[in-house]
N, C-alpha and C positions, 0 to 999 in steps of 0.2 A: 609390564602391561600385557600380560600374558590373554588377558582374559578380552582382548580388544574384538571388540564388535567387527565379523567379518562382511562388510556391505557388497563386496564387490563379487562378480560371479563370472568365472573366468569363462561359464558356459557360454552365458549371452555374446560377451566379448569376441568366442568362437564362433557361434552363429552366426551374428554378423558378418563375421569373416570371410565364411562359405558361401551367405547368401549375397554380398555384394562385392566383395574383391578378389575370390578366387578365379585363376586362370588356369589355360592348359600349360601354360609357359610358368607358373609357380608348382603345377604339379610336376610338369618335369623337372624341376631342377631339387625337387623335394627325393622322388626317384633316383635321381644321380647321387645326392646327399647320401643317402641312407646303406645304397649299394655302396658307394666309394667305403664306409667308414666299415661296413661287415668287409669289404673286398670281398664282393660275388658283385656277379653282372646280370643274377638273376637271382630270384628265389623257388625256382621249382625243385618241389619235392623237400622242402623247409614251409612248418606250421612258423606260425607268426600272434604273437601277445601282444596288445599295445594296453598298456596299462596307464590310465587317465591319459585316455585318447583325444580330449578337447575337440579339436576342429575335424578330425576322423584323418586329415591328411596324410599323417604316415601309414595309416592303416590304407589308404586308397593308392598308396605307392607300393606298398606293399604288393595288393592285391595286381595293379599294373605290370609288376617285378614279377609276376609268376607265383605268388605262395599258396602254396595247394590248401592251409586250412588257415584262417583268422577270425582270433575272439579278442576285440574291441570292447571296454571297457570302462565306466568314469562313474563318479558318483552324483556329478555336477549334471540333472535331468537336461537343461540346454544341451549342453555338451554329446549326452548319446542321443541330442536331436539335431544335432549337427551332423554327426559321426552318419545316422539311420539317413540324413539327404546326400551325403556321399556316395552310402551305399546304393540307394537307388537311382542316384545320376550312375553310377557305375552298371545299372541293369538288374541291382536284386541279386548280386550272384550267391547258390547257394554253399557255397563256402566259405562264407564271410558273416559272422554273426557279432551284434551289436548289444549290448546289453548295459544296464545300469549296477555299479555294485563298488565296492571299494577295497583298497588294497589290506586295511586294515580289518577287514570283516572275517573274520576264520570261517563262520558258513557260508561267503558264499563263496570263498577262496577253494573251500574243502569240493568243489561242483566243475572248478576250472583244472581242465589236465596240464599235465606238463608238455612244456612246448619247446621247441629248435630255438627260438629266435623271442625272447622276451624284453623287450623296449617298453620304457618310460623315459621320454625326455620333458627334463624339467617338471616333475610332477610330483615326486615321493619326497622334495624337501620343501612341498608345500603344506603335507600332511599334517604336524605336529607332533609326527612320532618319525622322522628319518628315518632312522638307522633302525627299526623295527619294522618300516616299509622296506627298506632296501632286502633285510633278510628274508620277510616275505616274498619279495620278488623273487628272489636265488632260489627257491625252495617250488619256485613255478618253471624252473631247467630242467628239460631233461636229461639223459646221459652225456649226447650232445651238443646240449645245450650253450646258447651264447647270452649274455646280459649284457644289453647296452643300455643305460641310466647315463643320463645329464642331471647334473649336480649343480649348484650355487658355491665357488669357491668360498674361503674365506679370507676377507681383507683386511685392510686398516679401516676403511668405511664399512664394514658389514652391520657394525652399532647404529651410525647414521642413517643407513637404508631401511633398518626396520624402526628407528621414530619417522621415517618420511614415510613408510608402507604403513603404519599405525594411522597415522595422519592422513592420509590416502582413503581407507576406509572408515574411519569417523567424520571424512568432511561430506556434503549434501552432494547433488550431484552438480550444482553449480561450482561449487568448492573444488570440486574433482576437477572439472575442466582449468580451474583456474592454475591446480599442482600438474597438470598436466603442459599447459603453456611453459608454467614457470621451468619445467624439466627440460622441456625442447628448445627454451629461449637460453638456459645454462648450457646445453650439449652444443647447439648450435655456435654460439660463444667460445667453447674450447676449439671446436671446430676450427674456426676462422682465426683463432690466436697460436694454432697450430699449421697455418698456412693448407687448411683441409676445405672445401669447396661442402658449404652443409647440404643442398640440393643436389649435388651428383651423387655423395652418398645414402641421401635419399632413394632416389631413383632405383641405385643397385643393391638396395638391401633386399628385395628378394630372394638373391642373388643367393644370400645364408637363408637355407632350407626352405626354401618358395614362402616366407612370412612375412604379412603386411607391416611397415613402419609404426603406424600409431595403433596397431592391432599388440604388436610386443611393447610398444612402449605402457601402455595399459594393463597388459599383463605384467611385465615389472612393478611397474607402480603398486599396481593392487595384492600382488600376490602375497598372500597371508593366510597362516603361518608360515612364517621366514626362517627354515635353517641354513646352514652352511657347515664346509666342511672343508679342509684342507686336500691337497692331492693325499699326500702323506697318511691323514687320517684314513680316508677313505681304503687306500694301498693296505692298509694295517686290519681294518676293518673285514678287507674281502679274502684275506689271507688270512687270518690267524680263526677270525670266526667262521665263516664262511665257507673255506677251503676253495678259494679260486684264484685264477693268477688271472693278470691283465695281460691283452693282445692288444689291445689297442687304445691311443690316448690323442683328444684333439684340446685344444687348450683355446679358451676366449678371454675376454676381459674381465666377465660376469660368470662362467659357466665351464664348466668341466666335461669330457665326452669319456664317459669311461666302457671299455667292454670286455668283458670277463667269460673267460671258459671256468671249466670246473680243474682242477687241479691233477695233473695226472699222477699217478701212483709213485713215480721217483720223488714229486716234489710234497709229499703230504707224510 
């Protein structure tokens, strides 16, 4: 079902997000996030890429964190209207530029420089061309340059997920709310059959990169096209095609944290 009717727009889903549940207390801990996984405490004198920037928030941590240049990007127009009221609750700064475009576009790719610090979470394996996004990305490092992408592991459920996310986008928007109940009345369930409290860990899911509960549970749901990828793949992928080695790896249940230098001249 390749060809499945994409209804859901992660833009809006962002927007809302900015405009009724962001805090100062999710941006900080969006900040801490971002710094902990590069290991810097700041980013001055580091350009910053956020490639399908959705909600702008990494890009506003970013900006927070000190990065002397940022170009924020999405194809989804919500999305660089969420990312543009960031910027100006941030004050307009002119360092920080917002734009619509896509990873997959060679022109408008061919207009963006290469930059220190080029991030995409969770966004390049919703493209339908992965691994022709990721290489895009790589190819927007500078000398030295770091790549950090969040990826969609791949499971025993990963088949499952993409008839439920097919199913997600062909139902109405009444339909939606209903696979939406039905997800959180299941998670809830394991929750409480696993001796886990569903409501406290409501509460602290912020906690994972200042994101609202049913703001990601929507984006899961909806996000379509759905690829995935092994660790292993991915390791193979950034290494053999690419020429980059991994520094860093954060592991989830759904999601992979990967971050990549460029390969230094012993190992290539």
């Amino acid at each position: 079902m390749q060809n499945t009717t994409v209804s859901f727009s992660f833009g809006e889903n962002w927007y809302a997000f900015v405009k009724h549940c962001l805090t100062p207390e999710r941006v900080a801990i969006a900040k801490e996030h971002l710094a902990r996984f590069l290991d810097k405490e700041q980013l001055k004198g580091y350009s910053f890429l956020d490639i399908g920037c959705g909600s702008g928030l990494s890009s506003l941590a970013a900006c927070e964190l000190g990065a002397e240049h940022i170009v924020s990007f999405d194809n989804d127009p919500f999305s660089v209207a969420a990312t543009q009221y960031l910027w100006e609750s941030a004050g307009k700064p002119s360092h920080w530029t917002v734009t619509e475009g896509s990873i997959l576009n060679a022109d408008f790719l061919a207009h963006i420089e290469k930059m220190d610090i080029v991030y995409s979470w969770g966004v390049l394996h919703h493209t339908g061309q992965m691994w022709q996004a990721i290489e895009n990305a790589a190819n927007l490092m500078n000398e030295r340059g770091q790549l950090y992408i969040s990826l969609y592991v791949t499971t025993p459920k990963s088949a499952y997920w993409t008839r439920i996310k097919q199913r997600y986008n062909y139902a109405s928007p009444l339909g939606k709310r209903l696979i939406e109940f039905w997800f959180l009345m299941s998670k809830w369930f394991r929750q409480l059959r696993d001796g886990r409290n569903p409501l406290r860990e409501m509460r602290e899911y912020q906690q994972r990169r200042g994101m609202a509960y049913m703001t990601d549970i929507r984006d899961w749901l909806g996000g379509y096209p759905y690829e995935h990828a092994t660790i292993e793949e991915v390791l193979r992928f950034a290494r053999k095609e690419l020429s980059l080695e991994l520094v860093n790896l954060a592991t989830s249940e759904a999601a992979i944290e990967y971050l990549f230098v460029k390969q230094s001249p012993r190992n290539t």
